[in-house]
C-alpha positions in Angstrom: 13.6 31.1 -45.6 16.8 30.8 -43.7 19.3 33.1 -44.7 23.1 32.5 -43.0 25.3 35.4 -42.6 28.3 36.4 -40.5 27.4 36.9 -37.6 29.7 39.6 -36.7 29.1 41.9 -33.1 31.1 45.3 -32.8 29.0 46.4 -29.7 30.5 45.5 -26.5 28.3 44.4 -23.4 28.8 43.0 -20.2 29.7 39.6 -19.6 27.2 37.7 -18.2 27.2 35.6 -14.9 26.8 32.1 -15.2 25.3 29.8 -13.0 25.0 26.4 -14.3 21.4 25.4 -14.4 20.7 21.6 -13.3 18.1 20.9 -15.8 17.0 17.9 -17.9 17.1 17.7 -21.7 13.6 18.1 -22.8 12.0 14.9 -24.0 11.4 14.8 -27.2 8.6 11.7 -27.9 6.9 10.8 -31.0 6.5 14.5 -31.9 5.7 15.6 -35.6 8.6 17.0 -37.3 7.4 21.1 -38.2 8.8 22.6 -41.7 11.5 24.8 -39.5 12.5 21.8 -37.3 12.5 21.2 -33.7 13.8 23.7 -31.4 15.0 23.9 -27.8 13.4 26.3 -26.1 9.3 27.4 -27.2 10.3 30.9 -27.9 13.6 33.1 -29.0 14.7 34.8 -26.0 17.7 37.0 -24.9 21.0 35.4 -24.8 24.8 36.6 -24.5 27.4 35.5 -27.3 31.0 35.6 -26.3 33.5 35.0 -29.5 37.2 33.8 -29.0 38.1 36.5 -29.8 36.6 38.8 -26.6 33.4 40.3 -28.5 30.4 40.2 -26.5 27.0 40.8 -27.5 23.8 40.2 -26.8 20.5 39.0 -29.0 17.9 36.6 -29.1 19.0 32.9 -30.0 17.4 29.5 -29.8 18.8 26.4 -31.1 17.3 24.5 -33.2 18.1 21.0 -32.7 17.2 19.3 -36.3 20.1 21.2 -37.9 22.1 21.3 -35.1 22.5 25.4 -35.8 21.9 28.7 -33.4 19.9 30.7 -34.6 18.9 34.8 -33.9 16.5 37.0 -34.9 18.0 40.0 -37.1 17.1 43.2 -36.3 14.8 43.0 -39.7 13.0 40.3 -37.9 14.8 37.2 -40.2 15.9 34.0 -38.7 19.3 33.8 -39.3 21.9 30.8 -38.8 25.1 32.0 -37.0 28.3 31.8 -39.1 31.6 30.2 -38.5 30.2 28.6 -34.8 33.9 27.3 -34.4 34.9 31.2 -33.9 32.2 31.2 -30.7 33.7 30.6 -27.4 29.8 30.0 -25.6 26.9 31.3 -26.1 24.8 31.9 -22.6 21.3 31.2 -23.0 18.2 30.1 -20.4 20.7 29.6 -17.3 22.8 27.2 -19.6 26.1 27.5 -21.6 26.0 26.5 -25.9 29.6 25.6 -26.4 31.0 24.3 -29.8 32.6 20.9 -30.6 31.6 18.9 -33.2 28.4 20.4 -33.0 26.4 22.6 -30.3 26.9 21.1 -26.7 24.7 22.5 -23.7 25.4 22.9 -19.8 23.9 20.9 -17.4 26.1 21.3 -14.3 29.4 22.2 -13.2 31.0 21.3 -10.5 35.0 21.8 -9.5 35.5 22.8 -12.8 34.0 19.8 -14.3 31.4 21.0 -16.4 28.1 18.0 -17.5 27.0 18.6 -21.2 24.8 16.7 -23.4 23.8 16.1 -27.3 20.4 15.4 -28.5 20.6 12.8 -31.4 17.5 12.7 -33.0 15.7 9.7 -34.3 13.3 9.9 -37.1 10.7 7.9 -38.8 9.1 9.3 -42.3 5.8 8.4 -42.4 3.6 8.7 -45.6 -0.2 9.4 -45.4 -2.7 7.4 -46.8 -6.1 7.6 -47.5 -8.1 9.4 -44.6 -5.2 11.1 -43.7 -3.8 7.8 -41.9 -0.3 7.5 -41.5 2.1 4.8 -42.6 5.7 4.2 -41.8 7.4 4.7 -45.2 9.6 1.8 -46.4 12.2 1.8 -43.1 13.2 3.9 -40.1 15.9 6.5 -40.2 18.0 7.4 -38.1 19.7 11.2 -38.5 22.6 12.0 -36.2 23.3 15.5 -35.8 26.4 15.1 -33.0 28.8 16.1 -36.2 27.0 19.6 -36.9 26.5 18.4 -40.4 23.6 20.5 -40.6 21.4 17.9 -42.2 17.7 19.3 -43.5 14.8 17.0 -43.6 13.5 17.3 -46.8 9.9 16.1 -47.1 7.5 15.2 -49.9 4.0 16.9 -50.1 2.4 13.4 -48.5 5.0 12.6 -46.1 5.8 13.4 -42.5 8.4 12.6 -40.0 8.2 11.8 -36.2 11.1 11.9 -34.2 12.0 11.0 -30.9 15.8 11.6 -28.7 18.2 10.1 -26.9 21.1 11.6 -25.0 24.6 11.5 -24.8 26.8 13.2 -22.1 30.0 15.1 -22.1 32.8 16.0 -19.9 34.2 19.4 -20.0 36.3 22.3 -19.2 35.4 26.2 -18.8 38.0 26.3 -22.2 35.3 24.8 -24.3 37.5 21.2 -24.4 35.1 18.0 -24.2 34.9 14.4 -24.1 32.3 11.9 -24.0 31.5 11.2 -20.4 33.7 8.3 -19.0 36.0 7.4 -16.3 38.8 8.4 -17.7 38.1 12.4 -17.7 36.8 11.5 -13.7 40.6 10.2 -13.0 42.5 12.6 -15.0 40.6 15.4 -12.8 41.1 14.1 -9.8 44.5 12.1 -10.2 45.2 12.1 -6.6 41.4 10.2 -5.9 41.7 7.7 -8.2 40.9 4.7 -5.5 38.1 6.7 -4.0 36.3 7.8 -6.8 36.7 3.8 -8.3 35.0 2.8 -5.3 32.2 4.6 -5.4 31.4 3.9 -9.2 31.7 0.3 -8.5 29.2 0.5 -5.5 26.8 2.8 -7.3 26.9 1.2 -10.5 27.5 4.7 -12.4 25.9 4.7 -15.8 27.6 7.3 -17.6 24.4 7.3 -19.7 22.5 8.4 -17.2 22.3 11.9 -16.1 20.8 11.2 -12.6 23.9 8.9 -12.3 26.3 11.6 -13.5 24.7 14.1 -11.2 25.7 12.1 -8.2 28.9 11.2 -8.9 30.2 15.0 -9.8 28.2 15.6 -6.3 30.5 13.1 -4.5 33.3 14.5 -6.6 33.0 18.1 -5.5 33.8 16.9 -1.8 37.4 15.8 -2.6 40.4 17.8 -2.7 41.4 18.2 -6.6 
């Protein structure tokens, strides 16, 4: 059972260094929902919390996607739900960065200060078994959207199962924690003085903003003009 407490640090540790990682959100593809939901990474593992208000700590996290919560293991071994997550200024896990806004955001890249985030939204189908343990989509597909943090629970019958798959959506962002959907706008604001430049070469390119690959390359051509 979940249990969610403040999650309170009074031991100080050293920041940690971040280097942004350029990794891909992990597909998610007709997988079977489990009873504690999907989660990021395959195990727990050591991560640094910094709050807004300068504690640092360290402990191990992973997030767990369905519920759109970061979770730790308590020194009594319980899975616990951190508190107040509007109170956390990042929490640095796996070579990325968990920031908070709306929900949990994570690091893909940075570059010039621009940092490239993304939101899993997960889309289910409950499925009811029938006889020989064949499975059935039950009466219409679902789709659950966790980008507002609302920390929806799926909440199953004993003959029912759910299989979920992703999509992505990508953010723009500062080192302050401040995002926006990814989008020209944020590009030109940036760089105000490369606004012709930087139009150019999304026209030419054909820049997907829904497409990491695409947002990759332009932050790379962005990173060789002057700010």
């Amino acid at each position: 059972m979940y249990l969610r407490l403040l999650f309170l640090f009074i031991c100080l540790a050293g920041a940690a260094n971040y280097v942004a990682a350029q990794v891909k959100p992990p597909e998610i593809r007709k997988q079977l929902l489990p009873g504690k939901g999907v989660y990021r990474f395959p195990a727990f593992t050591e991560g640094t919390i910094v709050m807004r208000d300068g504690i640092i700590s360290s402990q191990k996290f992973n997030y767990n996607i369905s519920l759109d919560e970061m979770h730790f293991i308590s020194q009594a071994g319980d899975t616990l739900s951190v508190a107040d997550p509007v109170t956390i200024h990042f929490i640095s896990l796996n070579g990325s960065r968990f920031y908070y806004e709306n929900g949990f955001l994570q690091t893909l890249d940075t570059s010039n200060g621009i940092l490239l985030a993304f939101k899993q939204h997960l889309i289910s189908q409950q499925l009811r078994t029938g006889a020989y343990g064949t499975t059935t989509p039950h009466e219409s597909v679902r789709t659950y959207s966790f980008f507002n943090g609302n920390g929806q629970r799926y909440k199953l019958g004993e003959e029912e199962a759910v299989t979920v798959t992703a999509r992505e959506v990508y953010f723009f962002g500062d080192f302050y924690g401040r995002f926006t959907k990814a989008g020209k706008a944020f590009i030109y604001q940036h760089y105000r003085k490369q606004h012709p430049v930087i139009s150019k070469f999304i026209k030419t390119n054909h820049t997907n903003f829904n497409k990491l690959d695409d947002l990759i390359k332009l932050l790379r051509f962005c990173a060789t003009l002057e700010v």
